[in-house]
Structures are given as C-alpha cells and as structure tokens.
N, C-alpha and C positions, 0 to 999 in steps of 0.2 A: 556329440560331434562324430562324423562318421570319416574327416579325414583331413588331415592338415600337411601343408606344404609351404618352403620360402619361395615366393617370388623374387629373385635378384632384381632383375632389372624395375621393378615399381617398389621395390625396396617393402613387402609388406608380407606379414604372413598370410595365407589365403587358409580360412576354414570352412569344409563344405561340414552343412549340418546335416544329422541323420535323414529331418523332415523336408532335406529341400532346400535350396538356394546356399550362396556364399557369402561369407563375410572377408572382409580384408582388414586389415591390424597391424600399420604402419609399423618398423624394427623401433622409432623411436619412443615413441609412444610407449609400447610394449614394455624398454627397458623404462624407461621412465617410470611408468607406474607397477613393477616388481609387487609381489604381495608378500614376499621374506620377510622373516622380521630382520635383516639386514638393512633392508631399503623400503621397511613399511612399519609404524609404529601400531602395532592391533588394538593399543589400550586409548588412544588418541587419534585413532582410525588418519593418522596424519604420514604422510610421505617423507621420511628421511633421504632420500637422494636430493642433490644438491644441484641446478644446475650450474654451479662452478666445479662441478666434479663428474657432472654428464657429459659422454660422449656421443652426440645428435648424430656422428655418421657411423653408429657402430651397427654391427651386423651379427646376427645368432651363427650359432659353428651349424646346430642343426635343432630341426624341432619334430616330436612326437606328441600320439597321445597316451594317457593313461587312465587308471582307473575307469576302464569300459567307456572310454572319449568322454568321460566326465571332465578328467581337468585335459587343459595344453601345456605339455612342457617344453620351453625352450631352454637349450645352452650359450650362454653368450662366452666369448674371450675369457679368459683367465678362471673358465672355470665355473664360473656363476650359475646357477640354474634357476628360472622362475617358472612358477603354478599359478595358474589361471584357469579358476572355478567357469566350468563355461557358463552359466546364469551369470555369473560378470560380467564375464567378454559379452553377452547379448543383450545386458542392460547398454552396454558401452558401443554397442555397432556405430559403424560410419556409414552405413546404406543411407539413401535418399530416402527411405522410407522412415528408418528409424529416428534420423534428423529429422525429418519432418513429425514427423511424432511426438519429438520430447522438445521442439519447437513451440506446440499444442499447449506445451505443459507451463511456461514460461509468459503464454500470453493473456492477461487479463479478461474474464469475461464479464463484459462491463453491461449491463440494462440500464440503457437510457430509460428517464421517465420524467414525467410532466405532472401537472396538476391531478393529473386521471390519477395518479399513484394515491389521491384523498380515499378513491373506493377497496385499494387493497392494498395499504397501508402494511407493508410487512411487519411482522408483531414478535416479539418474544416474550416469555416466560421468567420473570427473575430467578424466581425458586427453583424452577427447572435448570438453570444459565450456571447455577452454582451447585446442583446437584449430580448432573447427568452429562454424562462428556458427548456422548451423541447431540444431545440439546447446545449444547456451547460450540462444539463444532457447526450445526446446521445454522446456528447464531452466527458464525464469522464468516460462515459461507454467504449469507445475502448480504451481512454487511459489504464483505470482499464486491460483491458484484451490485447494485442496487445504490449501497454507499450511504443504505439511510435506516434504523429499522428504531422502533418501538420498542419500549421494554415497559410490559407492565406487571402489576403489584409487587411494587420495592417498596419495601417500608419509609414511610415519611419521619428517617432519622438520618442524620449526617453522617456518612464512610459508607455508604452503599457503593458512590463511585468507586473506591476504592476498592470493595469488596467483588466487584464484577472485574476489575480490573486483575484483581491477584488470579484468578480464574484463568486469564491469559498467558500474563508475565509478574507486571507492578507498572506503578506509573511512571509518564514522565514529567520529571520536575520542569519547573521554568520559575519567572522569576516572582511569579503569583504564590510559587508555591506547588504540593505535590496535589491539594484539590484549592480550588478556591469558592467562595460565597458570593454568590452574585445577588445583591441585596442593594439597597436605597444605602447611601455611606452620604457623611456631609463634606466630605471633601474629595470627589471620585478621584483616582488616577486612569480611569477610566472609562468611555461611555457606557458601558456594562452596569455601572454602580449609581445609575439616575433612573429615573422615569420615561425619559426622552426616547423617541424613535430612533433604534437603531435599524442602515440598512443593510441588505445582503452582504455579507463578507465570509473572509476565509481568516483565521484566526494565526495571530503571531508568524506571518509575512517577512517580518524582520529577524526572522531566526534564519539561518544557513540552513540548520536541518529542522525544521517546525514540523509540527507533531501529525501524526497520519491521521488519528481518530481523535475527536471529542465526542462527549459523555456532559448529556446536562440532564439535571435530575430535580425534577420539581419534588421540593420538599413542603413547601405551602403557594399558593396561587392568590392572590387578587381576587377579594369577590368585585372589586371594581370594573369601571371599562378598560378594553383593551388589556396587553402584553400578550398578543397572539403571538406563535413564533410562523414565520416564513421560512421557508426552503427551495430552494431553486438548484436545481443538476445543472450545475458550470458546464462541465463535456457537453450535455445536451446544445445547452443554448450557446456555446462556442461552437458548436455544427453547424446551427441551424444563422449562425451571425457568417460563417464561412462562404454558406450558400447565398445568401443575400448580401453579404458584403463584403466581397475576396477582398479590397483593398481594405477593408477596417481590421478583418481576420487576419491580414496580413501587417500590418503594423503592429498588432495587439502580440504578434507574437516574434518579433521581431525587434521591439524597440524595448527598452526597459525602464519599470518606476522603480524610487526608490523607496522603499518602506521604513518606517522608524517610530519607537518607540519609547519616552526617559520620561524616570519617574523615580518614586519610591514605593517597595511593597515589602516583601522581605529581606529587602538592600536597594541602595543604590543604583538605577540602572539606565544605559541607553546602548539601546538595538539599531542596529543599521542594517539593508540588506539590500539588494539590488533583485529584479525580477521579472520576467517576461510577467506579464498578465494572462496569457494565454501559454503552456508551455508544449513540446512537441516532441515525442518520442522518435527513437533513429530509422521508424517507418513514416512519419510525418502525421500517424494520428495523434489525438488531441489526449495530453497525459493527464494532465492537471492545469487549475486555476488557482490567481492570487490575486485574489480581489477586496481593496478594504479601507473606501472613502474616509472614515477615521485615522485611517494608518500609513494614506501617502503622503510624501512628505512633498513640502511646497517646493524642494528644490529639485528640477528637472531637469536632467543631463542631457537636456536633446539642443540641437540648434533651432534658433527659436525663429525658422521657418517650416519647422516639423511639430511647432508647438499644437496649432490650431487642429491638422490634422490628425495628429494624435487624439484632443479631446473628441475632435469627433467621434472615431474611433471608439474610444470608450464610452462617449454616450450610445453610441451605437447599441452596442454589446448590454449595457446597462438597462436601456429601455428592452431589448431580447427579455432579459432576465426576470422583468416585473410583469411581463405577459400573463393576462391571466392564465393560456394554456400553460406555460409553464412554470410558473408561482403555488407550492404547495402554500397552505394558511392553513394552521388550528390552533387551538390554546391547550397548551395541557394541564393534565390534571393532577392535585396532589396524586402522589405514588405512581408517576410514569416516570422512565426516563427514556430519551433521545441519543441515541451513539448514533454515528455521522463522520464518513469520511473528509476529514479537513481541506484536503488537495481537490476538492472535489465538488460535494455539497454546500452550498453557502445560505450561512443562515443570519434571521436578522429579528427584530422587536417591532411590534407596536407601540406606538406610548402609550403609558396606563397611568389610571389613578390610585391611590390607597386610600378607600374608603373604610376606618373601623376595619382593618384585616392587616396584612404583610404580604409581601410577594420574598419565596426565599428560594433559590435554586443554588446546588453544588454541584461544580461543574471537575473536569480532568481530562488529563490525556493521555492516549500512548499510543506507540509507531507500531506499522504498518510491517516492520521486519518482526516484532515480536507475535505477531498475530501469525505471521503468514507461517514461524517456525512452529505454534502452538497448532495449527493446524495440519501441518505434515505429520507432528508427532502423533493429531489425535486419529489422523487417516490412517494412519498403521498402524499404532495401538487399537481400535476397533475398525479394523481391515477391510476400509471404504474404498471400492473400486471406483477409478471411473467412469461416466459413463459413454457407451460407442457411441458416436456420433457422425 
C-alpha cells in the first residue's frame, strides 16, 4: 500500500496501492471485521463483535500505514486499534472488478449434455479416487460441472459406496439407510426392488433437503435382457422445453407437486414435500429438477381448472426428456459405479429378466455442501489456480 486516507464525507477509508489504482473500505465494515483477538477469535477464525454491541455510525480518530504499507492501521474511539494485513484487505476489495470476480467464483459452471455424452463418457479411476487427492479433486470437478461421470474398477464387494464416499466427507443417511441394495425383494417398498421399468426421476423429492449426489454401484449385472440404466440432464431438457414451450416452462416452474413417500425400511416412515418441477435461481436460470412419476402424489393442490394444463406441461417436458438426442442408455457392468448429481441428472431402469444370474447394485448418497467444502480444501492443500478465462 503506498498510501491511506479517511474519506469523511463517503464515510470510507481510501487506499491507494503501490501498483496502482484505489480501494475504499467502508468505517463500518472495517470496525466490524477487527482482526484483534478482542474482536476476532484466530483459533475459530470466528468474529467476536456483536452486532448488539456495534456501532454502524462510528468513525476512526485517524488511520496510517505500517510495516513498509504492509498492514493499515486504524484508531477508532476509546482507544481501540485494528491491523489489516493488506492481502486481506485485497482479497475483500469492494471495486467492480473485484465483485465481479468473486461473483465468477460463486457461479456454477454447468455443461449441458445430451445423448452425444455416450462418445465421451466422463470416466474415473477407483483406485486412483481413493489414493490421489489431485485424482478426487479432478473427480468432483466434472462431477460439479457435467453432473454425471463413470467410476471404473471398484471391486465387486459391498461398502465401496461407502468407501468413495469417506474420501469426500461420509454419507448421507435417509431412511433406506446409510447404503442401501437394490436387488429383486418379494415385498418391494419400492419400484427399485422389482424387475419393472423404472422411469427418469430424481431421487427422494419428498425430503426438504434431499441428497445432492447418488452413487450406484454394480456389484453383479443380469446376464438377462434388459436393466439398462438411462440418464437425461433435466437443465438441458428444461432449456430446451423453455424454448419450445414458454407457457409449459412456465408453469412447471411455477406451480408445485406434491412428493411422498411411507413405508417401512429401517423404521417407520412418511415423507411429504412440496416442489416446483423445474426450479430457478435469483437470476432466473434453471438450478435444478424434481421429477418422479413414482413419487407424485395423486393429491394436487392446484384448482382444478389448472389441472389439465398442468399435465400438459409435464408431458411436455417429459416427452423433451425421452428424446433420443437427449436420452443417455447403457448397461453397466460388474465393477462400475455411476455418481450423479441428483438435483439434476435423472435417471431410470429398463425392465430385465433373471435368467440363472442376479442383478445386485449398492447404492448411497451425499450433499453437494460436503463436496463443494472437500474441494476448496483440496484446491489449497495442492495449490490449484484458476484458470483465466
């Protein structure tokens, strides 16, 4: 920093930098975020000021710099002095630049994709997922963006889910369980646990906060016909249903099903949930889907002269979804597994037979904040820039 001053009248303090240009650094602000340990806990990197105990109109007596304009010191009332590392203060700029910057950093970078995604099938490494933190990071980075990738040679043994899981965070329970078997049962509580065609959906709907990512893991396959798995990118085909059909796009994301689920598994249970189909972030693109013939429930909180067009609407969208351009299809194979953003990619069955074999898959899940935090920490622990764009 080559020189600091109060601005009275905009109430901020002005720092011009050695290399050039200025920053401003509102009084309030400033007092607010103190790095003392009076007013800052270093072991909890947590903020001890209060604000039942801030004063929003207070003003510094005077400000310098020191140590060679490395830090800013200000004096505020009664005494107090705070230090400000200036790589802080510049991580923290209020410039239009710098906002727009760490704006960048906040926004999803999503790749749509379609059927074509059959030719370059994003892939991982098991061995590598759980040995190599570079390898699990580049792993959560397509999942993050893509929303779909491949994991192959996992052992065809049950707790793999798991085991790629602890690599992240751990899992998340529900009420299947912390993995569950998705196998032929003679009494399903689920379409999962038959033979029958399941279609595209998005998984546990009727949870308030349902799980960011599934993980399905063939442990043995069908030498029979059929259980292919499908996939389809909801964002995509909620774009492409917007452009051909503003008023179905516009209903799907504006009216809401209701989702439900009761049964027995490892307790007693029934899920309720309420949910746009299409849902829309506070710039109006498309964040996520919740879609899941099996799991809406027949009672519809619409008046039932919005009923008709409603279904339209969702067949709409629904017929989008089965297009073959945008319809992935393959079967996998013992020792692959599938991770898949749930909000997102929808996936579904073919019905199959069991011919002299079994079909056994273990499946699991876990959110979308524990990835995103395992990925910050492994961006800095091996000191992944990113890249100019």
């Amino acid at each position: 920093m080559g020189k600091a001053a109060l601005n009275e009248a905009a109430r901020m303090v002005e720092v011009e930098w050695s290399d050039g240009g200025v920053s401003r650094f509102p009084y309030v602000w400033l007092r607010d975020n103190c790095q003392c340990p009076q007013c800052f806990n270093p072991d909890s990197l947590s903020r001890r000021v209060l604000m039942n105990d801030l004063d929003v109109n207070v003003s510094p007596v005077r400000v310098e710099l020191q140590a060679k304009g490395s830090l800013l010191s200000v004096e505020w009332p009664q005494g107090h002095e705070s230090q400000y590392d200036c790589h802080w203060l510049r991580e923290r700029c209020f410039s239009p630049q710098a906002l727009s910057e760490r704006e960048r950093d906040w926004q999803k970078r999503t790749q749509l994709w379609g059927a074509e995604l059959a030719h370059n099938l994003p892939k991982a490494d098991f061995p590598a997922i759980l040995t190599d933190d570079r390898a699990l990071h580049d792993f959560l980075v397509v999942l993050d963006s893509v929303g779909l990738v491949l994991v192959q040679n996992v052992p065809c043994d049950v707790g793999q889910v798991e085991r790629l899981a602890n690599r992240v965070a751990f899992l998340k329970p529900t009420s299947y369980g912390l993995e569950f078997e998705v196998v032929k049962k003679p009494k399903p509580n689920d379409l999962a646990y038959t033979t029958v065609k399941i279609g595209l959906h998005t998984d546990l709907n009727y949870y308030s906060y349902r799980p960011g990512v599934q993980m399905l893991h063939c442990i043995e396959q069908t030498r029979g016909e059929g259980g292919d798995n499908s996939l389809t990118d909801g964002i995509n085909a909620a774009y492409q249903l917007k452009k051909e059909n503003p008023d179905a796009f516009r209903l799907l994301t504006t009216l809401k099903v209701n989702f439900y689920c009761t049964g027995v598994d490892l307790y007693k249970f029934f899920f309720r949930q309420r949910r746009n189909v299409i849902s829309l972030n506070d710039q109006g693109e498309v964040q996520s889907v919740s879609f899941s013939d099996q799991a809406r429930d027949s009672i519809l909180d619409l008046p039932a002269d919005q009923v008709q067009p409603f279904y339209d609407a969702l067949k709409a969208f629904d017929t989008i979804m089965y297009l073959p351009r945008n319809c992935l299809r393959f079967k996998m194979a013992a020792g692959e597994m599938i991770a898949f953003d749930n909000t997102r990619s929808l996936h579904g069955r073919s019905a199959y037979s069991l011919v002299d074999s079994t079909r056994h898959l273990q499946g699991g899940y876990f959110d979308w904040d524990e990835i995103y935090s395992r990925m910050r920490v492994l961006k800095v622990d091996l000191g992944i820039k990113d890249k100019v764009t």
